[in-house]
C-alpha positions as CSV (number, residue, x, y, z in Angstrom):
1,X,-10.6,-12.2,43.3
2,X,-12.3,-9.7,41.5
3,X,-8.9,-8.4,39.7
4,X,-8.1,-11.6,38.3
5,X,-11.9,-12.3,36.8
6,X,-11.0,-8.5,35.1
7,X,-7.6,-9.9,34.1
8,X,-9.1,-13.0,32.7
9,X,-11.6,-11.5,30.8
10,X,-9.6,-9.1,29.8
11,X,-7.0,-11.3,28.2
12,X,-9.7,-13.3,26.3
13,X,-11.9,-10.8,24.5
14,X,-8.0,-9.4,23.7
15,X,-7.3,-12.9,22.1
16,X,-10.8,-13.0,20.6
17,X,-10.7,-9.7,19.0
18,X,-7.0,-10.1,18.0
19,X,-8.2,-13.4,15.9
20,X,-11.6,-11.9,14.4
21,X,-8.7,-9.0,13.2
22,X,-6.4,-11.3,11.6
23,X,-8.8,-13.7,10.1
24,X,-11.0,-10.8,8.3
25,X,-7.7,-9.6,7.1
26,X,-6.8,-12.9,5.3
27,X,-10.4,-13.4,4.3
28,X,-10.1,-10.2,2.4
29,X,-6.6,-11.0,1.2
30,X,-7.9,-14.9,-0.1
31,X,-10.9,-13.0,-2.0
32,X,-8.2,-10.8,-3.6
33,X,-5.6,-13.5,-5.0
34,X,-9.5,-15.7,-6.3
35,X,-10.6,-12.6,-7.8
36,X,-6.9,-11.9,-9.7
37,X,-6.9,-15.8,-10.3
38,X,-10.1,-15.6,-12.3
39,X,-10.1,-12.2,-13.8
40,X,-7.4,-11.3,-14.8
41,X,-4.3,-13.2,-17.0
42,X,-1.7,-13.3,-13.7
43,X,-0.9,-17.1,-12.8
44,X,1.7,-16.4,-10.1
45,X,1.9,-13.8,-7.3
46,X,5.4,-12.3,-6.1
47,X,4.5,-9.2,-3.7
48,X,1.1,-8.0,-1.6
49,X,1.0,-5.0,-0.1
50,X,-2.1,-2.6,0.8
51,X,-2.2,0.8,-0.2
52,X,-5.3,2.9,1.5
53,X,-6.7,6.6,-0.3
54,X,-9.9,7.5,-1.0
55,X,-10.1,3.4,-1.6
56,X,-8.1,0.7,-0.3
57,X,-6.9,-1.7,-2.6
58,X,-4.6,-4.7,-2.3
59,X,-1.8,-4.7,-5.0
60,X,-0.1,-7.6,-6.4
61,X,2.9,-7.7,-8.0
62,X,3.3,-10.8,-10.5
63,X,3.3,-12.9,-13.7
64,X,1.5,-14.2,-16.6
65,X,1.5,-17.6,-18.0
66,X,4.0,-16.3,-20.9
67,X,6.3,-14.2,-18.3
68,X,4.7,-10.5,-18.8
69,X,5.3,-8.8,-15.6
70,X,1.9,-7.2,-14.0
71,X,0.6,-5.1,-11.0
72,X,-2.9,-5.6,-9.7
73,X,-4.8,-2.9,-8.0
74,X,-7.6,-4.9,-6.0
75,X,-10.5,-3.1,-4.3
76,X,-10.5,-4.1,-1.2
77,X,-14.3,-3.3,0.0
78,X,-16.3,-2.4,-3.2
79,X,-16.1,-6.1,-4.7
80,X,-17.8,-4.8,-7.9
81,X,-15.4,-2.4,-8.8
82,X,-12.9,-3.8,-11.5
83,X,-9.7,-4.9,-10.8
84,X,-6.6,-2.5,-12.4
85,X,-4.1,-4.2,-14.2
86,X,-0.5,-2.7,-15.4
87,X,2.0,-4.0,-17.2
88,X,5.3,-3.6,-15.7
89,X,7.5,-2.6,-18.3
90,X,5.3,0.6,-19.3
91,X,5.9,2.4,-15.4
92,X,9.0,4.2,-14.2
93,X,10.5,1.9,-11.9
94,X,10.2,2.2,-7.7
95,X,14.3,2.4,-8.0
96,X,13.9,4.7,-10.5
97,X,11.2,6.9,-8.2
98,X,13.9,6.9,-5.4
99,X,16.8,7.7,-7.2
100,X,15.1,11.0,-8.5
101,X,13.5,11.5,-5.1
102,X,17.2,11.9,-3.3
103,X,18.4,14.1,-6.4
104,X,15.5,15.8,-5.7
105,X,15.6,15.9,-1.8
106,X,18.4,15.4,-0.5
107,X,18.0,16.7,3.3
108,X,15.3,14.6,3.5
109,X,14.3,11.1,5.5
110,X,12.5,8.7,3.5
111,X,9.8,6.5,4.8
112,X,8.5,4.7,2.0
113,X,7.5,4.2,-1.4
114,X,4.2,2.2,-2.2
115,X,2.3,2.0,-5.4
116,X,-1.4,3.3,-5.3
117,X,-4.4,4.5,-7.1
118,X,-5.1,8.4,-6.8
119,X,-8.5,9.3,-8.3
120,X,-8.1,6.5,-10.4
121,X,-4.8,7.2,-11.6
122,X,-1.8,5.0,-10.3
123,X,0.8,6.4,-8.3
124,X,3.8,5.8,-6.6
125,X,3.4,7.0,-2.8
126,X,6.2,8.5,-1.3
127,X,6.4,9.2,2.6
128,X,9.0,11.1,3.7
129,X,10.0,14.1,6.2
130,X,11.6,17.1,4.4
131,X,14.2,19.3,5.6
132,X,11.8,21.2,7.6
133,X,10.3,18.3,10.1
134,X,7.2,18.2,7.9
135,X,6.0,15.0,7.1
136,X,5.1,14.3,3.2
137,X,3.0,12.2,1.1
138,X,3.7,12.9,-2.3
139,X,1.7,11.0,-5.0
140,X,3.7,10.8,-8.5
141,X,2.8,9.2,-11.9
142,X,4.0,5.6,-12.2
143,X,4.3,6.3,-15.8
144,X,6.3,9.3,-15.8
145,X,7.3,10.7,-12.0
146,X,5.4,13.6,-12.4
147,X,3.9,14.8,-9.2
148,X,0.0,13.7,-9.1
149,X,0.0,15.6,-5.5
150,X,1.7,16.8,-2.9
151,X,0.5,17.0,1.0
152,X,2.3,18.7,3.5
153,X,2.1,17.9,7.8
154,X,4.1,19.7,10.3
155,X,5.3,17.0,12.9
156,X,4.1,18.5,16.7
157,X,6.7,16.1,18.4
158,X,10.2,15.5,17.1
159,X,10.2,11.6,16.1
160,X,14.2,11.7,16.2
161,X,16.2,10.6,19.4
């Protein structure tokens, strides 16, 4: 009897905890869209994604009233700290990042590519595994390519098969 109280319990603070995770996420996420909303000149939102550095930030990929494309760099804990706004059509493009990432590395696996904010610089953030079965997160300008940094992990386990 005592194994099922356990397994009862169990299961409820799990669905408990697993709400109290999920709805301070989107309370963060509804602050973030209010705050771009109200400070800033974007009226629609196409893309959210979350990058985490030094600070996490949520970044928004959208519009303006007269169709100027935008990113939005949204802190995500120091609610005081502006908001960073791009414009599009002055980055290198994530295509663009990716093409000269395989010219660049061509033995290598990649992970992902997600825009960020480096010591307040932004960044495109690639993840990939290199030739050598390290793991890498490089940081490159999202102006120019040019690499911001560079860190280097060797994996312990082999991730493949």
């Amino acid at each position: 009897m005592a194994i099922i109280a356990i397994f009862v319990v169990s299961i409820i603070y799990t669905l408990f905890l697993y709400y109290d995770v999920r709805h301070d996420k989107f309370t963060g996420l509804n602050h973030a869209e209010e705050r771009v909303a109200s400070e800033t000149k974007m009226t629609t939102i196409d893309t959210i994604s979350r990058f985490h550095g030094e600070d996490a930030y949520y970044v928004m990929f959208g519009e303006t009233k007269e169709g100027d494309k935008q990113i939005a760099f949204v802190p995500l804990l120091n609610k005081e700290k502006k908001i960073t706004m791009i414009d599009q059509n002055e980055i290198i493009s994530k295509e663009s990042v990716e093409k000269q990432w395989y010219n660049e590395c061509n033995d290598c696996d990649l992970i992902k590519i997600t825009p960020g904010i480096i010591d307040d610089d932004p960044v495109w953030e690639l993840t990939y595994v290199n030739e050598k079965e390290h793991y890498v997160i490089e940081y490159v300008s999202i102006y120019d390519g040019s690499t911001a940094e560079h860190v280097k992990v060797k994996q312990m386990f082999n991730q493949k098969g």
